[in-house]
Structure formats: C-alpha cells, structure tokens
The first five atom37 places (N, CA, C, CB, O) and aatype in JSON, in Angstrom:
{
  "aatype": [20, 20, 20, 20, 20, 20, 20, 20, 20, 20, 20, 20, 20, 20, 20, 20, 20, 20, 20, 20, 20, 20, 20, 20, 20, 20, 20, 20, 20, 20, 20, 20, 20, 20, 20, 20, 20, 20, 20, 20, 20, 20, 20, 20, 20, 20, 20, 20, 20, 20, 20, 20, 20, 20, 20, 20, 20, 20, 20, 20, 20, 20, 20, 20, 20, 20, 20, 20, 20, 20, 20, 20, 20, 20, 20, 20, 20, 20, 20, 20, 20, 20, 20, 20, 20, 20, 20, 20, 20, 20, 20, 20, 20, 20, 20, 20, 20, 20, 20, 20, 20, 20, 20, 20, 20, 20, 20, 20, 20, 20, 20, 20, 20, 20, 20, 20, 20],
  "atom_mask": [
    [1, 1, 1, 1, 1],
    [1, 1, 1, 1, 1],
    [1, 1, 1, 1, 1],
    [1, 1, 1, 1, 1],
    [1, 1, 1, 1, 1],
    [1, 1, 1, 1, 1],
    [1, 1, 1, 1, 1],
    [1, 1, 1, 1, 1],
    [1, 1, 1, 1, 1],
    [1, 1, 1, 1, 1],
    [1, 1, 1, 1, 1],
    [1, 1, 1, 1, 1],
    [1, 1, 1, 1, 1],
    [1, 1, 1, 1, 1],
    [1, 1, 1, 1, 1],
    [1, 1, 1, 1, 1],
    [1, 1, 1, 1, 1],
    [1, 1, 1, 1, 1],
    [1, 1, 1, 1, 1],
    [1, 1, 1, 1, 1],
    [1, 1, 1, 1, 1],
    [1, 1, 1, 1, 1],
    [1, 1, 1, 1, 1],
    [1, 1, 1, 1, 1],
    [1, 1, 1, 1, 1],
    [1, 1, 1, 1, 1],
    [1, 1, 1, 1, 1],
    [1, 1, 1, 1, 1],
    [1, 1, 1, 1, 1],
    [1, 1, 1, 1, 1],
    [1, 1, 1, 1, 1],
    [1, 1, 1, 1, 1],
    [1, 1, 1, 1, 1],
    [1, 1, 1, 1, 1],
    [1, 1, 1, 1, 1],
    [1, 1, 1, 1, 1],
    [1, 1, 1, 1, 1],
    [1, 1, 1, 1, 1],
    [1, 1, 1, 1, 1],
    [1, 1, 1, 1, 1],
    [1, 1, 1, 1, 1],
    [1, 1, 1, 1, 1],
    [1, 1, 1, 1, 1],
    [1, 1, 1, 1, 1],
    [1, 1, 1, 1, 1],
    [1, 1, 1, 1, 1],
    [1, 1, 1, 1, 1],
    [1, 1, 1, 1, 1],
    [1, 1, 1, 1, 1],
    [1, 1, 1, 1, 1],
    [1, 1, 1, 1, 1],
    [1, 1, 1, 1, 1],
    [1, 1, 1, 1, 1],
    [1, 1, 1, 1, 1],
    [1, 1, 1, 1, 1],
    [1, 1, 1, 1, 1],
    [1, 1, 1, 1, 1],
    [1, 1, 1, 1, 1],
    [1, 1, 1, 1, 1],
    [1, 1, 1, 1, 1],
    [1, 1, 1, 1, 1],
    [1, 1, 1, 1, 1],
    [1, 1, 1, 1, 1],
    [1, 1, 1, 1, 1],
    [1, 1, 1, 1, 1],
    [1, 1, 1, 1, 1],
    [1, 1, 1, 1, 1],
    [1, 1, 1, 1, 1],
    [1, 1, 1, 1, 1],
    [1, 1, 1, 1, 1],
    [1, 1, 1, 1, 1],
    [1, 1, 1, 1, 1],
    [1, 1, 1, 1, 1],
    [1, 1, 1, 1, 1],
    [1, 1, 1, 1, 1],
    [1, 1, 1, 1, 1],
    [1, 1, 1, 1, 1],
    [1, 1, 1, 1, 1],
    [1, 1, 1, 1, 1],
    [1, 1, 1, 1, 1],
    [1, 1, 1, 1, 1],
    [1, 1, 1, 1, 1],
    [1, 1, 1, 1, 1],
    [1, 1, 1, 1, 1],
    [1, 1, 1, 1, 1],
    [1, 1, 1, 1, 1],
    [1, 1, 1, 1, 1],
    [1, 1, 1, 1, 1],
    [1, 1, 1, 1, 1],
    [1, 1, 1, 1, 1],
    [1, 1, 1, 1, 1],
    [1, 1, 1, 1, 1],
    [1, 1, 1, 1, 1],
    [1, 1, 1, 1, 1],
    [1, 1, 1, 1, 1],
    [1, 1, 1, 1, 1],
    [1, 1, 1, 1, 1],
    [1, 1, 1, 1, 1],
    [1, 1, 1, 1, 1],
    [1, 1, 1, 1, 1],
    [1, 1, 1, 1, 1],
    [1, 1, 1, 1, 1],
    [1, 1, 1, 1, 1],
    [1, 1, 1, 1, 1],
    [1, 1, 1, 1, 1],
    [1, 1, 1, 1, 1],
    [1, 1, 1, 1, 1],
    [1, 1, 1, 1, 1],
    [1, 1, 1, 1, 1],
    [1, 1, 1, 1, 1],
    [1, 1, 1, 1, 1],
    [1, 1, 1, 1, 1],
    [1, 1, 1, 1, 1],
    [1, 1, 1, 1, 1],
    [1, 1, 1, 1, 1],
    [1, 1, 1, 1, 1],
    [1, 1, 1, 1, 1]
  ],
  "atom_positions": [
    [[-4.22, -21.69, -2.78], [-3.58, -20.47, -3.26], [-2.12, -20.71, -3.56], [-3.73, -19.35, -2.25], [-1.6, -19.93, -4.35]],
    [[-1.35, -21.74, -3.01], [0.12, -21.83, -2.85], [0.64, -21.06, -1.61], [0.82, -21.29, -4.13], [0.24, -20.6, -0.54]],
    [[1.94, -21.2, -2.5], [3.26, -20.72, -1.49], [2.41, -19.36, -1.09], [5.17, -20.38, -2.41], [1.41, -19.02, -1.74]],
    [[2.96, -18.54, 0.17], [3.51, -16.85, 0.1], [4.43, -17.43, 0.58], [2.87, -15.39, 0.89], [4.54, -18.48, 1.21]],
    [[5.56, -16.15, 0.02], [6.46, -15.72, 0.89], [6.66, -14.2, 1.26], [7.54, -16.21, 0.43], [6.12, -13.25, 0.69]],
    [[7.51, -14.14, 2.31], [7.47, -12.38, 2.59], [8.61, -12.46, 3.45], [5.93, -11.55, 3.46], [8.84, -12.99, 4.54]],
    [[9.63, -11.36, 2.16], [10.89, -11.01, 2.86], [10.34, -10.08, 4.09], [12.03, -10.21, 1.8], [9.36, -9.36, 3.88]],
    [[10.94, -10.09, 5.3], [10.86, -9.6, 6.44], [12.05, -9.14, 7.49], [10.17, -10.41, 6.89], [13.07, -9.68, 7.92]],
    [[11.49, -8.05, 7.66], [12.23, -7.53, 8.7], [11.22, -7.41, 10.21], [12.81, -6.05, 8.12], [10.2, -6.73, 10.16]],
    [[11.51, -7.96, 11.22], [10.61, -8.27, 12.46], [10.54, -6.91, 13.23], [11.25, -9.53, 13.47], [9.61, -6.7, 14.01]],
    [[11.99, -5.57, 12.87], [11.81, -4.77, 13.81], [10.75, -3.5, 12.55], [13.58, -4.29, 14.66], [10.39, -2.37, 12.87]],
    [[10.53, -4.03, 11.46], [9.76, -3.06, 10.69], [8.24, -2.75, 10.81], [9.93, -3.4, 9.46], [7.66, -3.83, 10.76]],
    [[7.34, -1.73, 10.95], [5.91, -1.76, 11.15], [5.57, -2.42, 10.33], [5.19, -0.7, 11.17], [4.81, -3.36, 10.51]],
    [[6.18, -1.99, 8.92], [4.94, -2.32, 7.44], [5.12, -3.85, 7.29], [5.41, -1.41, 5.54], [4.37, -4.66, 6.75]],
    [[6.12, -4.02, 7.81], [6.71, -5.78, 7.48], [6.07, -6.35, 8.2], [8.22, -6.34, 7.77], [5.56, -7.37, 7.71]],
    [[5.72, -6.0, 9.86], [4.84, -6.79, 10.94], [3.42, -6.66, 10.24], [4.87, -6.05, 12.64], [2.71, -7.64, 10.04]],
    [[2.99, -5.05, 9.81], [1.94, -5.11, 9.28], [1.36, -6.0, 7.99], [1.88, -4.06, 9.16], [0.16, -6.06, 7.71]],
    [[1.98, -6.4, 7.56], [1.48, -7.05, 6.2], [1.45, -8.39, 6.93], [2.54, -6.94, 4.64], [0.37, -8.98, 7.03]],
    [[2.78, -9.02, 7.55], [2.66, -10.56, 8.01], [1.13, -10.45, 9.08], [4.41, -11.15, 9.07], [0.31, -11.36, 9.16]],
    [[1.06, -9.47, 9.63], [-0.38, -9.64, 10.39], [-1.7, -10.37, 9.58], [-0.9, -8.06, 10.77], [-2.37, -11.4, 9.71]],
    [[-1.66, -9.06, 8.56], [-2.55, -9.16, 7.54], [-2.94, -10.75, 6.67], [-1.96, -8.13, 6.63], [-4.02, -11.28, 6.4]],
    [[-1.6, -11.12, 6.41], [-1.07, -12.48, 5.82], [-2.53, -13.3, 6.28], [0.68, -13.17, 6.64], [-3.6, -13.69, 5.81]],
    [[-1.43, -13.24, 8.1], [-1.82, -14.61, 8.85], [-3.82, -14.38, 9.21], [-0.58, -14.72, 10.72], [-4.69, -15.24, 9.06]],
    [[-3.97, -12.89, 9.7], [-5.7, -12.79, 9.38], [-6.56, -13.18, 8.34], [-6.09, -11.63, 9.31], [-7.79, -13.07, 8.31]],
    [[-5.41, -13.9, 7.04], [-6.43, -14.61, 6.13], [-6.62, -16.2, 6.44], [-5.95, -14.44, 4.59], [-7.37, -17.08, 6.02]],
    [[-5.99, -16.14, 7.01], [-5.85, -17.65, 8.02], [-4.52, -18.06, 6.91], [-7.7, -19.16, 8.05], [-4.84, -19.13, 6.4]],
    [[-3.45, -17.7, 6.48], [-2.43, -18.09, 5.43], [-1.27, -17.87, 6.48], [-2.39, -17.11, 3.87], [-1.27, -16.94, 7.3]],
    [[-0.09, -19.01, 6.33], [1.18, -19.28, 7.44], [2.02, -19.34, 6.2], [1.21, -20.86, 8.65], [2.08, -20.29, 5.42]],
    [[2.97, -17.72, 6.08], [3.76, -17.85, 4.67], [5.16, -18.41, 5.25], [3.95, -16.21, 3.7], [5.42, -18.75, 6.4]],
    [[5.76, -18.4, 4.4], [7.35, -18.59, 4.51], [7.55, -17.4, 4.47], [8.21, -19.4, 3.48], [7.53, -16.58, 3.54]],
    [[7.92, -17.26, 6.49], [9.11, -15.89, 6.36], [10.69, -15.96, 6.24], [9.04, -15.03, 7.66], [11.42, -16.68, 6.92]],
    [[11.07, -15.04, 5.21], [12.27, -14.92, 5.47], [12.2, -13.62, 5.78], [13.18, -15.33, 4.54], [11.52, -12.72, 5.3]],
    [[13.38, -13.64, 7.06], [14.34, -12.73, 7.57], [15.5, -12.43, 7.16], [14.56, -12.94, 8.54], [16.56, -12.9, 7.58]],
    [[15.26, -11.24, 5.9], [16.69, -11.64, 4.96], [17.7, -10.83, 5.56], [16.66, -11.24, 3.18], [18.67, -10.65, 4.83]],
    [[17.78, -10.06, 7.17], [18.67, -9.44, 7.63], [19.49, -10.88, 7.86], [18.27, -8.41, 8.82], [20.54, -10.99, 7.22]],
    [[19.06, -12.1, 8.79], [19.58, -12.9, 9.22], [19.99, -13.73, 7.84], [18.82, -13.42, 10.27], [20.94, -14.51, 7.87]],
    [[19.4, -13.57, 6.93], [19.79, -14.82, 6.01], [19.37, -13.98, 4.56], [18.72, -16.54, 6.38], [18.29, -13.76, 4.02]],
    [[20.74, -13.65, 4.23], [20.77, -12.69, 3.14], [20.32, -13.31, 1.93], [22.1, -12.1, 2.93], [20.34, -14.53, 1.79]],
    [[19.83, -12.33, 0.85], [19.91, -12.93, -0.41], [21.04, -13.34, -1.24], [19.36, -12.26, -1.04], [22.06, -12.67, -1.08]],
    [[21.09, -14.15, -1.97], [22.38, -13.53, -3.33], [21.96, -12.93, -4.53], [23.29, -14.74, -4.05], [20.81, -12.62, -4.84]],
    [[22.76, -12.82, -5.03], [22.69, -11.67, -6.02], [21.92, -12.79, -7.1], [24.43, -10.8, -6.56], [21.31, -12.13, -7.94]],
    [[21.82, -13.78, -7.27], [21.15, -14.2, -7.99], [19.42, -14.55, -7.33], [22.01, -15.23, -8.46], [18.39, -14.28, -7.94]],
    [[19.49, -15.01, -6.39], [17.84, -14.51, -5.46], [17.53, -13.16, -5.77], [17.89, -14.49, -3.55], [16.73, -13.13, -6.7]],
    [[17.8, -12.22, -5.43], [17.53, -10.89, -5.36], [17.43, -10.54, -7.11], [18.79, -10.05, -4.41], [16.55, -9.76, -7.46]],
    [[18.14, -11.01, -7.91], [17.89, -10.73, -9.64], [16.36, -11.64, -9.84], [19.52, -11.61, -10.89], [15.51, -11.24, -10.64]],
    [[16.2, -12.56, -9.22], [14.96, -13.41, -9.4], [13.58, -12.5, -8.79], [15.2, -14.99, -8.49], [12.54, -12.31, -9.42]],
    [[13.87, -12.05, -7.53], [13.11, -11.22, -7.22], [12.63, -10.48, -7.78], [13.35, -10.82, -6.65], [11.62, -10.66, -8.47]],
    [[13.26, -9.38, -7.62], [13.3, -7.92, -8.9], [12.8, -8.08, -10.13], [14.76, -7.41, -9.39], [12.16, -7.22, -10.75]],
    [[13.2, -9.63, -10.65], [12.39, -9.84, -12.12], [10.96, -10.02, -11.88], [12.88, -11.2, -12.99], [10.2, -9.73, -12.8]],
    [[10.33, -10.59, -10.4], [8.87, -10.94, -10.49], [8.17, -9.58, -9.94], [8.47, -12.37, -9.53], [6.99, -9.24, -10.07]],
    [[9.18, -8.93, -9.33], [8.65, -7.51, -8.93], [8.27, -7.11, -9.86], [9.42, -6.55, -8.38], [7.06, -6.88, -9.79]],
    [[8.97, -6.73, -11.33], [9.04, -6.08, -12.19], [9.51, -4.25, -12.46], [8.02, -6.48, -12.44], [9.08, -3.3, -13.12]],
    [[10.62, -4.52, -11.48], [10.94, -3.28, -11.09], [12.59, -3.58, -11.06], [10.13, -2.78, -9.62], [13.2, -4.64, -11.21]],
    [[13.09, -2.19, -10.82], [14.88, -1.92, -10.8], [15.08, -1.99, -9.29], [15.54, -0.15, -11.5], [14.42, -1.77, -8.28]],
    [[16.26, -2.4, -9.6], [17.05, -2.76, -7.75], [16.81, -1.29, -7.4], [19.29, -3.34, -7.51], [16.37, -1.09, -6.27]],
    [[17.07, 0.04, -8.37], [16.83, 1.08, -7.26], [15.8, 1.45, -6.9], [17.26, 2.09, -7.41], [15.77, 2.3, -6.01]],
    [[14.45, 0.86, -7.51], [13.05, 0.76, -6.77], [12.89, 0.03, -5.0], [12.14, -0.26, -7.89], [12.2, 0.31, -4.02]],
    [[13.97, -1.05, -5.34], [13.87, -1.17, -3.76], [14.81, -0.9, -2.68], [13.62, -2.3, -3.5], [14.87, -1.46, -1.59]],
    [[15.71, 0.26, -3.26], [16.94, 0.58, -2.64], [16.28, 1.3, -1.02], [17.95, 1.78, -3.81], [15.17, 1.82, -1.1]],
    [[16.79, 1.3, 0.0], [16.14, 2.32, 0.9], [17.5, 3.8, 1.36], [15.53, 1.21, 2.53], [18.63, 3.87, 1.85]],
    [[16.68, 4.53, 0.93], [17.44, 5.59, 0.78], [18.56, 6.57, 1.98], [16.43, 6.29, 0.3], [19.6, 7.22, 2.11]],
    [[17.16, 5.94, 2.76], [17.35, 6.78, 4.53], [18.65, 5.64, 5.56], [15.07, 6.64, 5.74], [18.98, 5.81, 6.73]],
    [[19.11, 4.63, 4.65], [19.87, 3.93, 5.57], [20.87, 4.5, 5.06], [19.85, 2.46, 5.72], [20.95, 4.96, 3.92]],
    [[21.85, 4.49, 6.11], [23.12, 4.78, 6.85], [24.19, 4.54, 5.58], [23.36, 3.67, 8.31], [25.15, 5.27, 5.32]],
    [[23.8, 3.39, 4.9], [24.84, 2.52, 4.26], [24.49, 2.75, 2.56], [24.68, 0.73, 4.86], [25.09, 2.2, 1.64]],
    [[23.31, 3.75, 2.45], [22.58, 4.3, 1.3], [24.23, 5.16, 0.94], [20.8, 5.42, 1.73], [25.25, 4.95, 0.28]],
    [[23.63, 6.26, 1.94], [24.43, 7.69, 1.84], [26.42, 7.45, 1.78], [23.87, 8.71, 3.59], [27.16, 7.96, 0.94]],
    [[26.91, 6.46, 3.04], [28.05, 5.82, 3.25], [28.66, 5.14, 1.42], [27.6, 4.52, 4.58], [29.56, 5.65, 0.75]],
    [[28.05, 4.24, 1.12], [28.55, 4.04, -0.34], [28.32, 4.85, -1.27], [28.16, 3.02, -0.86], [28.5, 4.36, -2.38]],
    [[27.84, 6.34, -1.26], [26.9, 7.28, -2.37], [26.62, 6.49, -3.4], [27.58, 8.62, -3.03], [27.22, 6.49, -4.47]],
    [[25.27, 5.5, -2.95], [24.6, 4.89, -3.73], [23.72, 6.0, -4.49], [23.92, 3.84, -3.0], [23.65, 5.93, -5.72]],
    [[23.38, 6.51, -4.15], [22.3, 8.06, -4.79], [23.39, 8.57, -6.22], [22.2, 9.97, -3.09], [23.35, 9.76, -6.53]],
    [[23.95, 8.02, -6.69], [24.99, 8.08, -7.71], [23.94, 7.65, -9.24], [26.45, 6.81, -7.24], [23.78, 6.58, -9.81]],
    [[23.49, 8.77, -9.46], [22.34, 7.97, -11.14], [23.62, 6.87, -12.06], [21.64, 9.99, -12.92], [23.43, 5.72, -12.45]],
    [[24.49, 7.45, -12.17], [25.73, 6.68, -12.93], [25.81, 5.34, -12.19], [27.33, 7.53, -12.83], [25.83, 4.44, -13.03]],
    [[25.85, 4.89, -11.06], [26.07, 3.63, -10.74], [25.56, 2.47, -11.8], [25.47, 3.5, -9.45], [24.7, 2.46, -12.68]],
    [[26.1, 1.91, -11.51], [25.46, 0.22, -13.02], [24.59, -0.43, -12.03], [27.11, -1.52, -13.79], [25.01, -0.21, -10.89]],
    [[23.3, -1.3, -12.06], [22.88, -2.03, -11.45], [23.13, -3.2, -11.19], [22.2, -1.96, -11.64], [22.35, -3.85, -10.51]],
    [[24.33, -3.75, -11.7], [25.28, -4.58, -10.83], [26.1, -3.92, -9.39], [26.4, -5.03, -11.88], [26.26, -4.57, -8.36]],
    [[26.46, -2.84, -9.54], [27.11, -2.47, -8.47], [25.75, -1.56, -6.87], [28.44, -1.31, -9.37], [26.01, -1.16, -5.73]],
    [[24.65, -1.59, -7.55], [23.68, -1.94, -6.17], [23.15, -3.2, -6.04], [22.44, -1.1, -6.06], [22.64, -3.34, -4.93]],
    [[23.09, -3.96, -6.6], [23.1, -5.17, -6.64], [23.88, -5.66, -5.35], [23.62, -5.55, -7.91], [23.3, -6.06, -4.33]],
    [[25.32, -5.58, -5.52], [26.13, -5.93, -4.6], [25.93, -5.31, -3.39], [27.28, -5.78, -4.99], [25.49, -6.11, -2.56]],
    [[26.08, -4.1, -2.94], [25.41, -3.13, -2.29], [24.69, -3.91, -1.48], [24.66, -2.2, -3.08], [25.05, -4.12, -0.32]],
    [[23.41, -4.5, -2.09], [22.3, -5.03, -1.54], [23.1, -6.34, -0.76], [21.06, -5.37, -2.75], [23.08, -6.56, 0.45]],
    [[23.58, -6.88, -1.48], [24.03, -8.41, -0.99], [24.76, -8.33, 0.19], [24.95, -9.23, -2.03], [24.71, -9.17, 1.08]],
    [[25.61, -7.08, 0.2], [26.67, -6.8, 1.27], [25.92, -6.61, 2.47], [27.6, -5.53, 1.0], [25.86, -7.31, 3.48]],
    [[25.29, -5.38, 2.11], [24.23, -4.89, 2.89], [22.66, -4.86, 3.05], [24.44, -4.02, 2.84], [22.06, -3.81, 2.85]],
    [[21.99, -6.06, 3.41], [20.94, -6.07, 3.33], [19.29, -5.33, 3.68], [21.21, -6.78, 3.56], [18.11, -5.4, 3.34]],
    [[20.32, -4.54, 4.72], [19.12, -3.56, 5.66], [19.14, -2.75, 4.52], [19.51, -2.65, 7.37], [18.24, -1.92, 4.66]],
    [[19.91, -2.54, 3.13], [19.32, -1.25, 1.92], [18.23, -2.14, 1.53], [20.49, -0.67, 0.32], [17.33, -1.31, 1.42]],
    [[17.74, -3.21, 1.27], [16.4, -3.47, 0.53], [14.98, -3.15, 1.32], [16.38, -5.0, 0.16], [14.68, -3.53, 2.45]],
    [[14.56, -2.72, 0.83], [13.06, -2.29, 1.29], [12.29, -3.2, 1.43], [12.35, -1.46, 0.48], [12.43, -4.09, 0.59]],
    [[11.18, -3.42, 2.48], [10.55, -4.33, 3.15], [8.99, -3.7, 3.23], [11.33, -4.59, 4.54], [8.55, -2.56, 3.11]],
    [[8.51, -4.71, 3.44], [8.11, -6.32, 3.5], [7.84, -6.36, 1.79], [6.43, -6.81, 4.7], [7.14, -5.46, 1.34]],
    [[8.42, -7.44, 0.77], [8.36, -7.67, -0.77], [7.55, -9.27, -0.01], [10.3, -7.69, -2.0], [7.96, -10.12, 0.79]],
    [[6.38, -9.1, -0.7], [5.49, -10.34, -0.52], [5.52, -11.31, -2.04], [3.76, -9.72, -0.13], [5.54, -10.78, -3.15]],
    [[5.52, -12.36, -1.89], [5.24, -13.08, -3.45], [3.98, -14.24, -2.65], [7.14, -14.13, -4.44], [3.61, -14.82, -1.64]],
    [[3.8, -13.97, -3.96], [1.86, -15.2, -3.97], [2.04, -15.68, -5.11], [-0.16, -14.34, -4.03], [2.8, -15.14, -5.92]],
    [[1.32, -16.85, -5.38], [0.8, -17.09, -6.66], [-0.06, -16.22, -8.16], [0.11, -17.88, -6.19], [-0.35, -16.52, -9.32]],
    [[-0.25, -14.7, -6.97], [-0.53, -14.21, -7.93], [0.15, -13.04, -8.5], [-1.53, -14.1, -7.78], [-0.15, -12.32, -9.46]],
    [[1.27, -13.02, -7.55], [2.51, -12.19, -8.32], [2.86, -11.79, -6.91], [2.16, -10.77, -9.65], [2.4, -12.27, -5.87]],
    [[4.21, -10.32, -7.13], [4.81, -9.8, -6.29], [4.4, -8.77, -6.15], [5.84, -9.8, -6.37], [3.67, -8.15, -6.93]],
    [[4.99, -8.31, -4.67], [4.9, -6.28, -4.95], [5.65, -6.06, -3.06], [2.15, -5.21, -5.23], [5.55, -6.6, -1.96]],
    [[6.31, -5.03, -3.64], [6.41, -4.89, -2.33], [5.63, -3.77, -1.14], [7.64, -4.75, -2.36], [5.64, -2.54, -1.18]],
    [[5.12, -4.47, -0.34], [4.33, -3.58, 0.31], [4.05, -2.77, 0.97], [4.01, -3.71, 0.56], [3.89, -3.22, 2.1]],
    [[3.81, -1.35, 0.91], [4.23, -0.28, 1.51], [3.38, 0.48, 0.79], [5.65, 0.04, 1.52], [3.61, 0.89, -0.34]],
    [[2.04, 0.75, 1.63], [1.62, 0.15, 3.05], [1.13, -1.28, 3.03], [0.45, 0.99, 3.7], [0.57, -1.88, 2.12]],
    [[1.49, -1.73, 4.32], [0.95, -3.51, 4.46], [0.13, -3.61, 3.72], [0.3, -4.18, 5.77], [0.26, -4.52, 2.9]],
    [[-1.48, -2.47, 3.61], [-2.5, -3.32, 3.0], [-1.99, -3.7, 1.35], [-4.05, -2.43, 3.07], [-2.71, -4.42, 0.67]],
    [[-1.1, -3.32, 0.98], [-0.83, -3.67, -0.39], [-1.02, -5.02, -0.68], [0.44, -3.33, -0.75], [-1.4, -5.33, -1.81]],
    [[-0.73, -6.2, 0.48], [-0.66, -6.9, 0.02], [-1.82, -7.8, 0.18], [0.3, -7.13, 0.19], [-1.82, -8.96, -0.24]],
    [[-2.8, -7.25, 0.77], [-3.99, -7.74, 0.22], [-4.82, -8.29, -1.05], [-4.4, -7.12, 0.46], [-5.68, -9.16, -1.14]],
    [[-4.24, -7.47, -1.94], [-4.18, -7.51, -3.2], [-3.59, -8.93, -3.73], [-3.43, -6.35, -3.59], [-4.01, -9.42, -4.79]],
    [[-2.84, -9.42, -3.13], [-1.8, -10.45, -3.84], [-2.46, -11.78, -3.12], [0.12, -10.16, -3.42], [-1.81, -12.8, -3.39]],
    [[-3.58, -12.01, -2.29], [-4.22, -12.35, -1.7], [-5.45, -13.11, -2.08], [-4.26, -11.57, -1.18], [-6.17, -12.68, -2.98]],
    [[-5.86, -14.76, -1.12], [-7.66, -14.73, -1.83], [-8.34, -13.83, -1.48], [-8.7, -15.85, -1.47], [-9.5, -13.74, -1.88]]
  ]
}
C-alpha cells in the first residue's frame, strides 16, 4: 500500500481514533505530532494541496488562538492563516491522514478507512 502518514494529536479522540483504526489493519504509519514538531508553511501548502481543500477548511474554530487573532475575519488572505497555522499549530484540525490513495482529514476516525486496503 505504501507510506501512511497521520498528522496527530495524542490528547485528541478522533486522532487516537483513526491511529487505532490505522494500526487494526495491521498498518504502522508515520506519526507526526505536529503540536511537538510543527509544520512550515511550505509542508502545510503541500498538504492542503493533496487535501484539496482551503487552509480555512482546516482551521479549528473553537481554539483559543482562533477567536484571540480574529481569524473568523472572511477578508483575511490565506497567507495570513497560513501563518496563523505555523505559529500556532493546535488551529489545524486533526487527525489529516495521507495514503497512497490520497488525503482527507478525518473526522470521524472511520473516515479514514476509506483511504485504506
């Protein structure tokens, strides 16, 4: 099948839930923990391109640091959540799985079954 990988957060359900799911196919992905080991803005543009979605698709709304920068701003440029993201990583939404057979981020875990043999 190849690589997975799956950005992760360890204190998240859906993030534990999907890596559960992962490893019940008998598959050992590459986790990253992108609280501990952030993206850059050029990872995260790579991402988003295989997602096929806008940085504010994976913005998370309910964090602290959403409301604190009034990211909820429609006028913002998507360079400037971009950065946002890089600064602050707990705004990206979790668990974003990649497979060989594309991305998605998953929510709920079973999503990523799909991306799966």
């Amino acid at each position: 099948m190849g690589k997975v990988t799956i950005y992760h957060n360890p204190k998240c359900s859906n993030s534990r839930g999907a890596l559960d799911l992962i490893r019940e196919k008998g598959i050992e992905p590459e986790v990253v923990e992108y609280l501990k080991t952030p993206l850059s803005k050029a990872q995260l543009q790579a991402l988003l391109q295989k997602l096929g979605i806008s940085v504010r698709d994976v913005l998370r709304e309910k964090e602290a640091a959403y409301q604190d920068l009034g990211l909820a701003d429609p006028s913002l440029a998507e360079d400037v959540l971009l950065e946002a993201i890089v600064a602050h990583p707990v705004l990206m939404n979790r668990p974003i799985v990649v497979t060989g057979k594309g991305a998605a981020l998953c929510r709920p875990p079973e999503t990523v079954l799909g991306l799966l043999p």
